[in-house]
N, C-alpha and C positions, 0 to 999 in steps of 0.2 A: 619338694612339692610346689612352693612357690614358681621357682625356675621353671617347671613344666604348666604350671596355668598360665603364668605370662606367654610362654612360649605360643601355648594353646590357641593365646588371645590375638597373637602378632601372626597367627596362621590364619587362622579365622579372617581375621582384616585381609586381610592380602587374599586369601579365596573370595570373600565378599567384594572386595573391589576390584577384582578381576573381571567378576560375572559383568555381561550385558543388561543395567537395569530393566530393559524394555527392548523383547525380540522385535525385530525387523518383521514390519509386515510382508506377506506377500505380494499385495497389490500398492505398492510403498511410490509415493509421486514421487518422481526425478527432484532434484534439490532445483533447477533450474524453475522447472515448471512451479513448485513451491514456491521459488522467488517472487515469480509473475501472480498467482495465487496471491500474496501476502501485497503486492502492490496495487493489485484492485483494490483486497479488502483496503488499504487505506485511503486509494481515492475515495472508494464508497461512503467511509465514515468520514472524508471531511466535506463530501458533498452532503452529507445526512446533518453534520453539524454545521454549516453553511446555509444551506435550504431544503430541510427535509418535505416540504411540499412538492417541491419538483416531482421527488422519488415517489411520493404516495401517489400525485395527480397521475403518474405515468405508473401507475401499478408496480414497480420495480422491488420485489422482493430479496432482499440482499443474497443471502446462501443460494437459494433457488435461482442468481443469476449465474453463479457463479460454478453449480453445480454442471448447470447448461455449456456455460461456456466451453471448461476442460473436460466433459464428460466424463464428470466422476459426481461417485453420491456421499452423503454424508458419513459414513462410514471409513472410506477410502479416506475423507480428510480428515476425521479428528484421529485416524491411528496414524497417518502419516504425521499431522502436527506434531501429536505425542512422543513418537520414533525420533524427530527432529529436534522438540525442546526435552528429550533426554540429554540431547549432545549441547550445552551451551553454547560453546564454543563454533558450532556450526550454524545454530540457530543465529545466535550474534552476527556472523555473515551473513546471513537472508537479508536482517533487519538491514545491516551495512546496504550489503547491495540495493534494497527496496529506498533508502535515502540517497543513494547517488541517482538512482532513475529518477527521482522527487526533485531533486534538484540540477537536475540535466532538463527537466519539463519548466520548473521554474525559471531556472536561464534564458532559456527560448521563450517563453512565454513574456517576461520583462525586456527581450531585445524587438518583442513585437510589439507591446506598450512603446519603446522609445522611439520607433521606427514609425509607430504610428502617430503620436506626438509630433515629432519629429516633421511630417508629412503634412498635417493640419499646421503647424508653424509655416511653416514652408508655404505652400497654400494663399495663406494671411496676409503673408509680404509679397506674394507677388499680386494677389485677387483683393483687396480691401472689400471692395464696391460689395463685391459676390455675397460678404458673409453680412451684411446690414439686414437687419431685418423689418419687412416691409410694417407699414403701420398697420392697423387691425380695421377693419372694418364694420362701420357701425350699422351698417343698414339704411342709416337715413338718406335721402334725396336730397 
């Protein structure tokens, strides 16, 4: 009797972890598209965490931007998230890939600071005179 519950139970596991936790939706976002999805949403939040006044002054609704943009509605994305972080391991690649774009933009971004640096230095040494700044004037006669 023992021998057949265990058994029972090593069935059971192996049926239950066979099953798909979370059916495939129908209208399921490409894994690509979801990548680009998931790298807005982080520029979005660290524009919100940086200067959320911009967002608010410029009306900018996070979801409701986002929804416009890939034309899909909120539905379409929380069953596709969902479908996606059933699978860690796939979800894990989103995040991977959405941090190499992050830092493919921050690369360029820091060779433009240098370049820009770089350009004002340059500048300096050749124009002195140029960058003096003239004295202020007071109005008097």
């Amino acid at each position: 009797m023992k021998k057949f519950l265990t058994l029972l139970l090593v069935i059971a596991t192996v049926v239950s972890c066979a099953e798909k936790a979370i059916k495939k939706p129908d209208n399921l976002i490409s894994e690509e598209e979801m990548v680009n999805i998931l790298y807005d949403l982080a520029l979005i939040t660290a524009a919100k965490n940086t200067n959320s006044n911009v967002l608010v002054e410029n009306n900018v609704k996070t979801m409701p931007y986002i929804y416009n943009k890939y034309k899909i509605d909120s539905t379409q994305f929380a069953d596709s998230d969902l479908y996606y972080a059933a699978n860690p391991t796939v979800y894990e690649g989103f995040y991977k890939d959405v941090q190499s774009k992050l830092d493919t933009i921050k690369k360029r971004l820091e060779r433009k600071r240098q370049f820009e640096a770089d350009s004002i230095a340059a500048s300096r040494k050749k124009n002195p005179e140029k960058l003096k700044v003239a004295p202020a004037k007071t109005g008097k006669k």
